[in-house]
TIVEXTOR-375891 format. One record per residue: residue number from 1; residue in one letter; z negated, y negated, x of N, C-alpha, C in turn. Coordinates in steps of 0.001 Angstrom, whole numbers. Layout:
! TIVEXTOR-375891
{NUM, 'a', {Z, Y, X}, {Z, Y, X}, {Z, Y, X}}
...
//
This chain:
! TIVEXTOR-375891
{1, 'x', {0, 1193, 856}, {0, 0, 0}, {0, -1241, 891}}
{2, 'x', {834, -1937, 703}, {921, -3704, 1326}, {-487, -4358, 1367}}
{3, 'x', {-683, -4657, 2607}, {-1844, -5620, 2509}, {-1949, -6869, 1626}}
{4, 'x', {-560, -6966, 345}, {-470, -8451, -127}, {-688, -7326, -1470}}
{5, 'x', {-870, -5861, -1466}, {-768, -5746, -3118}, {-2333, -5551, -3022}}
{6, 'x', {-3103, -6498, -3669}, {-4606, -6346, -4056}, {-4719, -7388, -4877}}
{7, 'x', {-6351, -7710, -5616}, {-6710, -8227, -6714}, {-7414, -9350, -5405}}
{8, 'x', {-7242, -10780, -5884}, {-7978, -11505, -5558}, {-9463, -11860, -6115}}
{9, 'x', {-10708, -12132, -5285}, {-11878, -12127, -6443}, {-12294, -13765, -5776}}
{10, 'x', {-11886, -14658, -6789}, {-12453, -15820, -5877}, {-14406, -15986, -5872}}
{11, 'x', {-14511, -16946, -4608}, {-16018, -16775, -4773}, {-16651, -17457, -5540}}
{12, 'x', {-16127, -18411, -6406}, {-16875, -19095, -7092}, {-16851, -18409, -9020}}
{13, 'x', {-16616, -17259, -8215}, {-16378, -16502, -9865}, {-17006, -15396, -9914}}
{14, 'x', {-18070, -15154, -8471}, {-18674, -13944, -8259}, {-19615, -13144, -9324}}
{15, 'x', {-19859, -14546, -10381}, {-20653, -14003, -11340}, {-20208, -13618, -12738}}
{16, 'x', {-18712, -14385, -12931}, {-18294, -13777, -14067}, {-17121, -12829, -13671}}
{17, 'x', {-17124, -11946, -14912}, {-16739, -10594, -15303}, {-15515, -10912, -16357}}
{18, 'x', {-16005, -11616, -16909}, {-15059, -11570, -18055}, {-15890, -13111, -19299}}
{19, 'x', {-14700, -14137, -19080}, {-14547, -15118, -20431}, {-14108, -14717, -21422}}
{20, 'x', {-14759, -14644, -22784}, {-14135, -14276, -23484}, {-14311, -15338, -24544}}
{21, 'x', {-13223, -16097, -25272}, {-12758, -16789, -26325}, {-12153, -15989, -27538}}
{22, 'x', {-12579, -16269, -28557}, {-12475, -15143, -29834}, {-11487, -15999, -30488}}
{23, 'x', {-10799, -15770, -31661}, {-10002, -16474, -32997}, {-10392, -17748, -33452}}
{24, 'x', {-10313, -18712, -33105}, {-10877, -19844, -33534}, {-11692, -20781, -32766}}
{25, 'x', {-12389, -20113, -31804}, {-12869, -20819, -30630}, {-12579, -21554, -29969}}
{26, 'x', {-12720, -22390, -29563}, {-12761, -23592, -28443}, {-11453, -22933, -27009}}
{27, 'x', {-10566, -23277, -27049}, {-10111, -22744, -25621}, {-10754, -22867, -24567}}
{28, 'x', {-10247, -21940, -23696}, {-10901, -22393, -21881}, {-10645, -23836, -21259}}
{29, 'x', {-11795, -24292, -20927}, {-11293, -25884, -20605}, {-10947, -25701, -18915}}
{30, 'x', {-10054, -25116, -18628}, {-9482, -24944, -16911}, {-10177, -26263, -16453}}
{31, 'x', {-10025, -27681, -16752}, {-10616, -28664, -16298}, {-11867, -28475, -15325}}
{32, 'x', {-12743, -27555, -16263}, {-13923, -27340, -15564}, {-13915, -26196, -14638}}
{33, 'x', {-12595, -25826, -13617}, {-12941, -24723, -12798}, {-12974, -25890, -11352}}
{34, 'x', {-13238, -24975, -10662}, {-13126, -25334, -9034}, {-12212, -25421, -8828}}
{35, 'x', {-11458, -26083, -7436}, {-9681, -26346, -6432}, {-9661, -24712, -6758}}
{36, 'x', {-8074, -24667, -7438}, {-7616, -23025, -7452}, {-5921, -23646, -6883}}
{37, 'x', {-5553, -22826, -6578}, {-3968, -23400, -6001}, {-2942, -22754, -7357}}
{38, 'x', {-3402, -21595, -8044}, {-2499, -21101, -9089}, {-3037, -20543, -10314}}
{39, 'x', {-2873, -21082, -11382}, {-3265, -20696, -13033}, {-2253, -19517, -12759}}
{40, 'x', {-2424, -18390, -13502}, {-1074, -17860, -14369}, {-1567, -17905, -16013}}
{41, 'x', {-549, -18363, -16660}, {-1544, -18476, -18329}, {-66, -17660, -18988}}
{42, 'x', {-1392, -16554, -19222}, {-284, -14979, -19512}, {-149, -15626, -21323}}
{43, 'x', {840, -14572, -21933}, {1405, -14883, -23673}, {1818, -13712, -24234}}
{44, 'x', {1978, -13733, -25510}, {2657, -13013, -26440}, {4082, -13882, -26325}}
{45, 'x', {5222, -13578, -26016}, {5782, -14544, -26270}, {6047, -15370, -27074}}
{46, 'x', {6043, -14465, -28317}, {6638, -15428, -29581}, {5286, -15834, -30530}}
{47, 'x', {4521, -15779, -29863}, {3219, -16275, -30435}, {2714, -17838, -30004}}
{48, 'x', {2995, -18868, -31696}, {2763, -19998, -31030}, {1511, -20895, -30370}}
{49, 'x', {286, -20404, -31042}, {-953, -19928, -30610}, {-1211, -19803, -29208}}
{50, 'x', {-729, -19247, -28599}, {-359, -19174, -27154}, {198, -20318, -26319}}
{51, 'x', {1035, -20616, -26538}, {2147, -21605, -26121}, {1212, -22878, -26327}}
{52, 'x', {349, -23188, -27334}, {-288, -24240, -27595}, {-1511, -24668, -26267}}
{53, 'x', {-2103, -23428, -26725}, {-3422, -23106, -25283}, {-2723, -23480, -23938}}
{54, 'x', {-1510, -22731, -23506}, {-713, -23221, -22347}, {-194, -24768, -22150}}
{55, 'x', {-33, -25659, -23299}, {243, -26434, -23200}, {-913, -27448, -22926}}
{56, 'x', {-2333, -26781, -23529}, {-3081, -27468, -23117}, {-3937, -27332, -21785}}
{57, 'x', {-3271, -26307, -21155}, {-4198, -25877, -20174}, {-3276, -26979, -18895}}
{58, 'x', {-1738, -27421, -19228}, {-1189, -27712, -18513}, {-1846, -29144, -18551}}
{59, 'x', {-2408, -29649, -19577}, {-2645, -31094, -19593}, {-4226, -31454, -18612}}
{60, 'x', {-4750, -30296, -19066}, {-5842, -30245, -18061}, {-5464, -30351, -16292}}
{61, 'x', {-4987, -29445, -16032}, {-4681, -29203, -15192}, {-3874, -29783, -14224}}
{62, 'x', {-3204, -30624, -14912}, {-1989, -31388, -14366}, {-1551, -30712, -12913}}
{63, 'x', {-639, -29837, -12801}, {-207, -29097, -11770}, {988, -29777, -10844}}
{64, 'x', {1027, -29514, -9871}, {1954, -30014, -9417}, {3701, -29488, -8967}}
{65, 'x', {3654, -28238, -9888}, {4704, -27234, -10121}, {4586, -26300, -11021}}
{66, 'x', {5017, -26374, -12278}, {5147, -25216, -13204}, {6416, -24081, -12859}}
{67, 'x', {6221, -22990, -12855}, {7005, -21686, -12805}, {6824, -21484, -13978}}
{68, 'x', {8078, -21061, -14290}, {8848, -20357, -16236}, {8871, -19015, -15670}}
{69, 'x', {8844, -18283, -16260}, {9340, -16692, -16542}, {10595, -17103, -17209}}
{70, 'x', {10760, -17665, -18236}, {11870, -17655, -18464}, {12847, -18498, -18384}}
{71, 'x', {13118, -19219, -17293}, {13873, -19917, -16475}, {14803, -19333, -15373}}
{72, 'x', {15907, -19383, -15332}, {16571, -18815, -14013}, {16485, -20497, -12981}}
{73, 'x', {16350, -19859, -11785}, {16827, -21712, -10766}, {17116, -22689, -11468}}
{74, 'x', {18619, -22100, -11769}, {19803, -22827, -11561}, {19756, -23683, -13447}}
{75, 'x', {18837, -23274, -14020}, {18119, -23788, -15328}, {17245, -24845, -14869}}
{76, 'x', {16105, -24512, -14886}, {15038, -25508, -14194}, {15868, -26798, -12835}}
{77, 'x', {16718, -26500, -12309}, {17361, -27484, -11449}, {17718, -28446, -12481}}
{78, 'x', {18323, -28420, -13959}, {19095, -29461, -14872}, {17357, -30169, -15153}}
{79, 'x', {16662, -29698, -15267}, {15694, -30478, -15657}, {15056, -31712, -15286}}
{80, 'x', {14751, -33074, -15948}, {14659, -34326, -15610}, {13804, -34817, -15940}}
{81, 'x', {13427, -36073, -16309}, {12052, -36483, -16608}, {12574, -36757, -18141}}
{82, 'x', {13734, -37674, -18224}, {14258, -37787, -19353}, {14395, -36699, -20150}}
{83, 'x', {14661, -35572, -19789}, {15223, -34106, -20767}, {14036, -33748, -21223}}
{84, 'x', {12549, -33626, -20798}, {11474, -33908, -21296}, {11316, -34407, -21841}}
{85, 'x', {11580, -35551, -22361}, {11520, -36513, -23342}, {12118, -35928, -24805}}
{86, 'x', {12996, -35258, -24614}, {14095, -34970, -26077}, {14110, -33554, -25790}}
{87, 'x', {13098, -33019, -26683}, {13903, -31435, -27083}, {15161, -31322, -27183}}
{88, 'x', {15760, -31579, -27971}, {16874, -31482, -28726}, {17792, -31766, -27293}}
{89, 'x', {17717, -32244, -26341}, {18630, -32632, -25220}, {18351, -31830, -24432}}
{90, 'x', {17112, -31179, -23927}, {16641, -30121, -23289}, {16896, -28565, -23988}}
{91, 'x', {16581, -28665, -24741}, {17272, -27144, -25271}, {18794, -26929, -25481}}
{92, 'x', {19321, -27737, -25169}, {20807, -27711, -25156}, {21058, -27702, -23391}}
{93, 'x', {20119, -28161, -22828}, {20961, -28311, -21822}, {20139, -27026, -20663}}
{94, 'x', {19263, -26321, -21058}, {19316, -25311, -20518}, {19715, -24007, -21265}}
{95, 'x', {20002, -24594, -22219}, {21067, -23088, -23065}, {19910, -21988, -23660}}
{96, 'x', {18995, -22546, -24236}, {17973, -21386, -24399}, {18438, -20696, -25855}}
{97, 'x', {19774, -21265, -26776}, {19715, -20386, -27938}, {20413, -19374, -27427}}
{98, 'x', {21172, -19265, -26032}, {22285, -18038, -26333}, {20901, -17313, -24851}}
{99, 'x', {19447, -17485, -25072}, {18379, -17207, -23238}, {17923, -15485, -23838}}
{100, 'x', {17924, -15700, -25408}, {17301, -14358, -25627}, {15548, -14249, -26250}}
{101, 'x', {15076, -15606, -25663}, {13960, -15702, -25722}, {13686, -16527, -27363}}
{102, 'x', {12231, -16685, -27561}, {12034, -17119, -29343}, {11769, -18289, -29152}}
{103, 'x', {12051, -19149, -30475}, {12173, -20306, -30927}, {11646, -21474, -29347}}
{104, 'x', {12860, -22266, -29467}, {12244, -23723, -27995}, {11134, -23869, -28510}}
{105, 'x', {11158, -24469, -29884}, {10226, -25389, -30229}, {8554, -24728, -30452}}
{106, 'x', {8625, -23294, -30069}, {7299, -22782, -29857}, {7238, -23335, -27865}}
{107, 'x', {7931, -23484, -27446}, {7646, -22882, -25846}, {7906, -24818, -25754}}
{108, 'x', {8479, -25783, -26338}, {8513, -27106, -25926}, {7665, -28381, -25366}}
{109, 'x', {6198, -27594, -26408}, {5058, -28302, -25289}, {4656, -28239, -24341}}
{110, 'x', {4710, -27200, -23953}, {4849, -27162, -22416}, {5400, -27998, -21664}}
{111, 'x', {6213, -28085, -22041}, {7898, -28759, -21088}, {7338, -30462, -21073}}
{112, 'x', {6735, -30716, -22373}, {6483, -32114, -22987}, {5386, -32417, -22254}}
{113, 'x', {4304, -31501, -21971}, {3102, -31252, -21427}, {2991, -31288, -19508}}
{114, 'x', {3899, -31439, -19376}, {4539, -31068, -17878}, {4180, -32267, -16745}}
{115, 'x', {4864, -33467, -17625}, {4287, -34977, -16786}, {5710, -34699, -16223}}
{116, 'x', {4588, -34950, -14280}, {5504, -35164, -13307}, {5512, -33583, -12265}}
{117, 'x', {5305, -32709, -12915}, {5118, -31011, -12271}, {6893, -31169, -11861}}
{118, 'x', {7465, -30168, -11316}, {8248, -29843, -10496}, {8399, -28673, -10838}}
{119, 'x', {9688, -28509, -11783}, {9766, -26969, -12734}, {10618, -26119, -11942}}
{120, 'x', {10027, -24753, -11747}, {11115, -23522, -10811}, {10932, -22719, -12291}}
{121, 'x', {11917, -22076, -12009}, {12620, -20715, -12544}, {12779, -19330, -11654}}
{122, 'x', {11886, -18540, -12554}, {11350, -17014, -12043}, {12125, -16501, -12243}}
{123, 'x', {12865, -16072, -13245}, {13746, -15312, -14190}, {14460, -14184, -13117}}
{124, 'x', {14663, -12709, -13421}, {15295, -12020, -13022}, {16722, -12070, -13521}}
{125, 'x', {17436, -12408, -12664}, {19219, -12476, -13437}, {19132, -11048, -14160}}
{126, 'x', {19783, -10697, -15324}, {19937, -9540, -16224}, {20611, -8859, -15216}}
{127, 'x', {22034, -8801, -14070}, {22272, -8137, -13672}, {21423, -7053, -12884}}
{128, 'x', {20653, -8101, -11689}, {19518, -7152, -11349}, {18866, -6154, -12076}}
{129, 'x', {18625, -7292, -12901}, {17253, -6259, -13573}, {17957, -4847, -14469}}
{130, 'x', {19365, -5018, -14992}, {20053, -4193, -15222}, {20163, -2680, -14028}}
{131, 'x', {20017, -3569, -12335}, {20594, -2444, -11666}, {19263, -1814, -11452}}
{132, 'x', {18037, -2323, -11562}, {16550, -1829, -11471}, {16486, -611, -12570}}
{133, 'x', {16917, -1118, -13419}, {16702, -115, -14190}, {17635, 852, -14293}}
{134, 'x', {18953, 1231, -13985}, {19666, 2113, -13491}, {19536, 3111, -12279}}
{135, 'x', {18842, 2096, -11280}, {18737, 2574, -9950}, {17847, 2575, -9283}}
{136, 'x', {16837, 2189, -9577}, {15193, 2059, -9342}, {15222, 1414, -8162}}
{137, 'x', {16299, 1021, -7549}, {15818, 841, -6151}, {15815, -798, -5423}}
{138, 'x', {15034, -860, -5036}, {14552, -2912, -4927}, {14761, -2712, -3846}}
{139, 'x', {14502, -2209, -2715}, {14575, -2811, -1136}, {15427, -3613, -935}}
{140, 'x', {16725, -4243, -1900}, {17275, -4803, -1451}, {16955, -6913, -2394}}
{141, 'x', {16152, -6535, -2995}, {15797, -7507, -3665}, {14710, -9057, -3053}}
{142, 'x', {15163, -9813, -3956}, {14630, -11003, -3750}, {15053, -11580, -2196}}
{143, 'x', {16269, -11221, -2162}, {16689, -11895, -570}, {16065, -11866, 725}}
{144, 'x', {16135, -10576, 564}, {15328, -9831, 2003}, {13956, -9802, 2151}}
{145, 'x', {12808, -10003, 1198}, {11618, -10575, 1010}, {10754, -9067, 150}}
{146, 'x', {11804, -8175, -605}, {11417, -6866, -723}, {9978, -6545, -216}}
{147, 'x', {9858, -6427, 1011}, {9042, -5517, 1792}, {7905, -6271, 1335}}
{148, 'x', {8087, -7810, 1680}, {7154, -8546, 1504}, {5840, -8239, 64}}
{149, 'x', {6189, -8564, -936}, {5975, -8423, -2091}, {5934, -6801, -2911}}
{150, 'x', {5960, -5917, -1797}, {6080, -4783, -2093}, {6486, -3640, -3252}}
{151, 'x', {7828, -4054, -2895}, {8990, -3631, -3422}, {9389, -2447, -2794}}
{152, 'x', {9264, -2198, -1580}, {9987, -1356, -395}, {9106, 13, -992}}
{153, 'x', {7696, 192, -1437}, {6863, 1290, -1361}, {6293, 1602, -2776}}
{154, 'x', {6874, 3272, -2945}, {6322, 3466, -4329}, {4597, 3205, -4972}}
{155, 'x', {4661, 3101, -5956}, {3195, 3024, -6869}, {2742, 4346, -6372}}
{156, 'x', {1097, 4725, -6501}, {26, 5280, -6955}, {1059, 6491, -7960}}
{157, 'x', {678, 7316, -7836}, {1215, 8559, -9071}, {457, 8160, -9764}}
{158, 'x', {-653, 7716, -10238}, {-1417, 7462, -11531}, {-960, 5886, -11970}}
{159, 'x', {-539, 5079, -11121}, {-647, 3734, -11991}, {916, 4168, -12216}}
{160, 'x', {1665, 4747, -11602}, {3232, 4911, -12160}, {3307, 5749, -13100}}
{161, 'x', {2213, 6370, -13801}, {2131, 7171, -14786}, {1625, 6984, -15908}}
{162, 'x', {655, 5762, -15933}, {63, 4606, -16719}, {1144, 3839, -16752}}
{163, 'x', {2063, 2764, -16222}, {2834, 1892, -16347}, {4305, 2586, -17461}}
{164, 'x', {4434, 3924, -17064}, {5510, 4443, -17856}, {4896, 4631, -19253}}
{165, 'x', {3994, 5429, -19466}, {3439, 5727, -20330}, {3241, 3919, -21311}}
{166, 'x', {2616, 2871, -20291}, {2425, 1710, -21538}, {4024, 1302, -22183}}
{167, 'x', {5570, 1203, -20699}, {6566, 995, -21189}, {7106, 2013, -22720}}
{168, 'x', {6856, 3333, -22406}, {7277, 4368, -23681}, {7027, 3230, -25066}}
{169, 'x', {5142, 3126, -24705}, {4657, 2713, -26091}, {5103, 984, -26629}}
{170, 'x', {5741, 125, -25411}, {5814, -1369, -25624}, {7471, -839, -26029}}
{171, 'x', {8374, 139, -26303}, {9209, 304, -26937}, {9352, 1215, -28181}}
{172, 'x', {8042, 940, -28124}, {8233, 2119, -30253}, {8290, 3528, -30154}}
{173, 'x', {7987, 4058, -28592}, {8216, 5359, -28275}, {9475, 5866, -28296}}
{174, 'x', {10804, 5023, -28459}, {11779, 5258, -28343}, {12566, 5548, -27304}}
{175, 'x', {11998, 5487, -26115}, {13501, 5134, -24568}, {13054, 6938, -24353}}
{176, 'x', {14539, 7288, -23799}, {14593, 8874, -22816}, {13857, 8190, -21674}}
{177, 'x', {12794, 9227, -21697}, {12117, 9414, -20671}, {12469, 9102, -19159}}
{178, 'x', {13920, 9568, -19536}, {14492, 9111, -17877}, {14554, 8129, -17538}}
{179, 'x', {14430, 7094, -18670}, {14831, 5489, -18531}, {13232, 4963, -18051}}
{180, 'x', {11894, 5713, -18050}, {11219, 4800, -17871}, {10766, 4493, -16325}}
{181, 'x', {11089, 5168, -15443}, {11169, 4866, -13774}, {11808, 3426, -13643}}
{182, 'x', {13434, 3384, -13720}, {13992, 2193, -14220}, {13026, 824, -14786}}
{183, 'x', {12768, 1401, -15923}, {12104, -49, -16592}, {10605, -208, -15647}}
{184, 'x', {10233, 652, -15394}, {8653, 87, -14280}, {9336, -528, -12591}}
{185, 'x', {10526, 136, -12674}, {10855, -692, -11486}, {11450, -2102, -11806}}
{186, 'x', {12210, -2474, -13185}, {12604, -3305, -13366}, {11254, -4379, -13288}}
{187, 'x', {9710, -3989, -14394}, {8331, -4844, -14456}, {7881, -5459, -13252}}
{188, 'x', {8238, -4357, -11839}, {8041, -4691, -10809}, {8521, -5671, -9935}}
{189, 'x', {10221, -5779, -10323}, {10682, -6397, -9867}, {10675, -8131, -10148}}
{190, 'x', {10324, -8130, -11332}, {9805, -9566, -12277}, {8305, -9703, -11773}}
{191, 'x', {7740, -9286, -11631}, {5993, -9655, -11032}, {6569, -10201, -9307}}
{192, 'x', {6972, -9380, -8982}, {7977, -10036, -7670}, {8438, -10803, -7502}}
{193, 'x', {8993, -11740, -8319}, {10358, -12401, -8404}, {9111, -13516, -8900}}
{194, 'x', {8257, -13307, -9353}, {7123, -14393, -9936}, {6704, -14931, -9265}}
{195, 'x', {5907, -14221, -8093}, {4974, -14165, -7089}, {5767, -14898, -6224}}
{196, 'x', {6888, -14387, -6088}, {7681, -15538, -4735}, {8494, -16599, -5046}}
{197, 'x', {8328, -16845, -6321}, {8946, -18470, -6854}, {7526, -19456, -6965}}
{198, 'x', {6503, -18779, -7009}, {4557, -19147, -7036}, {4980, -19720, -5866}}
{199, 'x', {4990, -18900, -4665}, {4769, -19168, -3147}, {5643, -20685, -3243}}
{200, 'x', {6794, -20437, -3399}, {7943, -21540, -2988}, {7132, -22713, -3768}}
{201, 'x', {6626, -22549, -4892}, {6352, -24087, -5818}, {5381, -24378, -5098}}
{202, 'x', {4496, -23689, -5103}, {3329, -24120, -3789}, {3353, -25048, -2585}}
{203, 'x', {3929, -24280, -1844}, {4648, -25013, -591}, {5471, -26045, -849}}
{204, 'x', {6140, -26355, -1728}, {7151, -27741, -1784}, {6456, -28528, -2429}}
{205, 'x', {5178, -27895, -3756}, {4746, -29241, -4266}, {2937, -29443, -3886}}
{206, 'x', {2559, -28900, -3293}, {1421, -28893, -2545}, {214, -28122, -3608}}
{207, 'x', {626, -28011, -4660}, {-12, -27437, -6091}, {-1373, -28180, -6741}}
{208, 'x', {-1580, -27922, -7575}, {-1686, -26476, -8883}, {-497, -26245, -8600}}
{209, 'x', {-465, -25041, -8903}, {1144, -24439, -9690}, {246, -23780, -10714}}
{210, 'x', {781, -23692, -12067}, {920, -23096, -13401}, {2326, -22083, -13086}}
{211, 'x', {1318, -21180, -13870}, {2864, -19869, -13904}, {2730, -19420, -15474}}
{212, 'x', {3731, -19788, -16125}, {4189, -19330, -17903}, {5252, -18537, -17587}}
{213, 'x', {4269, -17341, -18092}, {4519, -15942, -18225}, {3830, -14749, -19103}}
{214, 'x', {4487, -13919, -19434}, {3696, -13320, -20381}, {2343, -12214, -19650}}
{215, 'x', {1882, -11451, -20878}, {202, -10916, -20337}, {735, -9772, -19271}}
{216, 'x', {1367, -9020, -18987}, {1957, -7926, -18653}, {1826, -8613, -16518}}
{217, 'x', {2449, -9755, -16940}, {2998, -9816, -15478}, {1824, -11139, -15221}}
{218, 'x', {1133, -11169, -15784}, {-423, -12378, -15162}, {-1202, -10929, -15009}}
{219, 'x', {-1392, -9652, -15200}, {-2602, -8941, -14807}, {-3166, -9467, -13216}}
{220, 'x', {-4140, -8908, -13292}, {-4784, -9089, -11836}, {-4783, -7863, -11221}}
{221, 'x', {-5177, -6914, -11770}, {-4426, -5571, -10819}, {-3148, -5201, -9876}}
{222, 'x', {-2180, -5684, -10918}, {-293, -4987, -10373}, {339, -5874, -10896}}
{223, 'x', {131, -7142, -11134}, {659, -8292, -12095}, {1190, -8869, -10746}}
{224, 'x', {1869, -10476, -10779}, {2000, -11017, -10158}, {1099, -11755, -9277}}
{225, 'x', {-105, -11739, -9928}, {-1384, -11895, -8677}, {-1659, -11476, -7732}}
{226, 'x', {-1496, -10038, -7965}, {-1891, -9349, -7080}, {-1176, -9250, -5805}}
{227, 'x', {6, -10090, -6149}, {1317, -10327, -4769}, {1322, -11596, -4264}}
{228, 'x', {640, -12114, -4597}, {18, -13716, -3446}, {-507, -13315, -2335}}
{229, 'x', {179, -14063, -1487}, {-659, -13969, -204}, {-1880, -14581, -35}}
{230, 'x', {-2722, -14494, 935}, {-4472, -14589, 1075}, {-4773, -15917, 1251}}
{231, 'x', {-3444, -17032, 1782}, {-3585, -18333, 1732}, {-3875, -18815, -13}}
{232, 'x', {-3354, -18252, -426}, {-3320, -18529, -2453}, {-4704, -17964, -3292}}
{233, 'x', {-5531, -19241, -4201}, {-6314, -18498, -4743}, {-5900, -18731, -6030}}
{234, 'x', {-5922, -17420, -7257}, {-5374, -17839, -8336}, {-6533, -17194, -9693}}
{235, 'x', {-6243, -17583, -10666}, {-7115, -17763, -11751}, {-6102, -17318, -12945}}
{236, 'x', {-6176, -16167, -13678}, {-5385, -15121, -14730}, {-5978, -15451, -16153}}
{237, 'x', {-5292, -16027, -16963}, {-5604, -15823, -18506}, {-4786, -15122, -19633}}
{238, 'x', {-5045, -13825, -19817}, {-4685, -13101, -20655}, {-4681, -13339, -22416}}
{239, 'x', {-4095, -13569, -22570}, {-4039, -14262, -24315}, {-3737, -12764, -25360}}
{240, 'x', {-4243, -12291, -26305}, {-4160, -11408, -26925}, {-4560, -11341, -28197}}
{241, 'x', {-4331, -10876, -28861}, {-3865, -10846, -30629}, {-4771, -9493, -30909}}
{242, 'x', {-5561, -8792, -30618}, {-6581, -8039, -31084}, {-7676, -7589, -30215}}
{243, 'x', {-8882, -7209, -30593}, {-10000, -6848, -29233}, {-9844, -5637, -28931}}
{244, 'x', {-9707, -5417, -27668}, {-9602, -4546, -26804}, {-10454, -4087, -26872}}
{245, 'x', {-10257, -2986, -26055}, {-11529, -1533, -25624}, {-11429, -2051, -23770}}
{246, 'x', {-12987, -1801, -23421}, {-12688, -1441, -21828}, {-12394, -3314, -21373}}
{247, 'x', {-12708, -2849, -19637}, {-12387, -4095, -19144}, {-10963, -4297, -18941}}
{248, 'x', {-11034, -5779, -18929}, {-9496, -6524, -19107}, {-8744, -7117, -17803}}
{249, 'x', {-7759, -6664, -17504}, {-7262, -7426, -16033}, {-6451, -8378, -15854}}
{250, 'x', {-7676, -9126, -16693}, {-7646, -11262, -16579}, {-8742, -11601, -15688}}
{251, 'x', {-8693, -12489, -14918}, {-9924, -13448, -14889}, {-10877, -13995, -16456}}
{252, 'x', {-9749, -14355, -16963}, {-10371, -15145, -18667}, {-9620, -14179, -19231}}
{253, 'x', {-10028, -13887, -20570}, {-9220, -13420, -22050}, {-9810, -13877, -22834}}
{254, 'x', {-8534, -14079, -23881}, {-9106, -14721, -25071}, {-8545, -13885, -25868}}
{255, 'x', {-8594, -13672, -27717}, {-8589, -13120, -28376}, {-7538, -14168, -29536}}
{256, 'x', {-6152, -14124, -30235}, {-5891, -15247, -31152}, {-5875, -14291, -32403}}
{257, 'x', {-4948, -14821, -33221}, {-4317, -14520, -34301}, {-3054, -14110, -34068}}
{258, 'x', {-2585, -13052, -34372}, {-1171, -12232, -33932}, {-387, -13475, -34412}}
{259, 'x', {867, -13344, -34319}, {1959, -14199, -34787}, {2548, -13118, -35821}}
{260, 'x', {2991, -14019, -36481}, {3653, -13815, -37743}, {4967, -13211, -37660}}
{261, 'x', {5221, -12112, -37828}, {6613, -11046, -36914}, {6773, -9992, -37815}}
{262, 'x', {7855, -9807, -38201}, {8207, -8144, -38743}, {7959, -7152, -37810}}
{263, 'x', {7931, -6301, -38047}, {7800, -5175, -37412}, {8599, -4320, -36360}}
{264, 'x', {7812, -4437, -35234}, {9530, -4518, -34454}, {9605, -2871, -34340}}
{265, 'x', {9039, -2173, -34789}, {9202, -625, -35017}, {9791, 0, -36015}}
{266, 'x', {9895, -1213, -36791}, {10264, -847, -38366}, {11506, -27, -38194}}
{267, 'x', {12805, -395, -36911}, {14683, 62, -36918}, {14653, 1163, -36318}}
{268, 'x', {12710, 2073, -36038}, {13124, 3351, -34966}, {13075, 4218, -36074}}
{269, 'x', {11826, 4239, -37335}, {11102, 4719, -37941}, {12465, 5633, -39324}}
//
């Protein structure tokens, strides 16, 4: 295992275990933490509930580089101070109706919420992530930086057996089995691709960096945290729509109200 794949425990958190914010509660006021160099403020995506908390965590926080998950570069490069200003000019001009992703106007406060941050784009181009999941094989990914972020060396037989097993169930129990190597290498390759667009915002904007991304790839175990290097201290908020069993691999979790969604199991059944 890479000396960069581990859980960071900062010291001024030696005593908590776990924040927990319930349905209705007061959000986490980030304001009141110690110098951290990186939030990640994990989501449901299409949950606006979420997006709100993030927007306010950004106002707290005032960062000095936000990272999108769902941003490619060459997206986040069109972005201006003005395009902030106008949804309606910003969602056109990074093309988010044909992105795949749900409604701008859930994910827009953010953007509105932003100030003067310095926006990168994480995003795995679909091709990649297409050949990840065909071909499992990354060593050649993220522009020679693979090894780095540990890409080059398989998982644990148990967490690659846990990670398939959660992909089966985050698809309705529907994918051939064969497909789920693929899709954990594809998860991998996006916690990767996170972690080293983190580094870059860091270094160019001296930070906070905020990372908006969903709960999957903020864990603190095998998430994108866990691929910061030891210069980086970062702080995980897991946002979730029912109470869990067992400990949670956030720094903070909170608990909302699901979003309002058909059933996305309903077209296997």
């Amino acid at each position: 295992m890479s000396v960069l794949m581990k859980n960071y425990i900062l010291p001024f958190m030696s005593s908590l275990v776990l924040s927990v914010v319930t349905a209705g509660a007061q959000s986490p006021d980030f304001a009141a933490y110690p110098s951290v160099d990186v939030f990640f403020l994990g989501e449901v995506h299409d949950n606006p509930t979420h997006h709100e908390t993030q927007a306010q965590a950004v106002r707290e926080i005032e960062p000095g580089a936000i990272v999108f998950e769902m941003l490619v570069p060459e997206q986040a490069a069109k972005i201006t101070e003005a395009l902030l200003q106008d949804p309606v000019a910003l969602e056109a001009a990074l093309g988010w109706n044909d992105s795949g992703w749900p409604d701008f106007a859930i994910y827009y406060p953010i953007f509105a919420a932003a100030g003067r941050a310095d926006i990168y784009g994480a995003q795995v181009p679909r091709g990649a992530a297409r050949d990840a999941v065909r071909h499992g094989d990354l060593s050649g990914a993220l522009n020679g930086e693979a090894a780095l972020y540990g890409l080059t060396e398989a998982l644990p037989a148990e967490q690659q057996a846990t990670r398939e097993q959660m992909q089966m169930e985050a698809h309705c129990n529907a994918l051939p089995e064969a497909m789920l190597p693929g899709m954990v290498a594809a998860q991998r390759l996006r916690d990767a691709r996170l972690a080293q667009a983190t580094v870059q915002a860091w270094a160019e904007s001296g930070g906070p960096v905020v990372v908006i991304t969903g709960n999957g790839h903020a864990r603190t175990d095998w998430g994108a945290p866990s691929l910061l290097p030891d210069m980086l201290s970062s702080v995980s908020l897991g946002q979730l729509e029912a109470e869990p069993e067992g400990t949670q691999p956030y720094d903070i979790w909170v608990v909302t109200a699901p979003a309002d969604r058909e059933d996305p199991c309903a077209a296997f059944q």
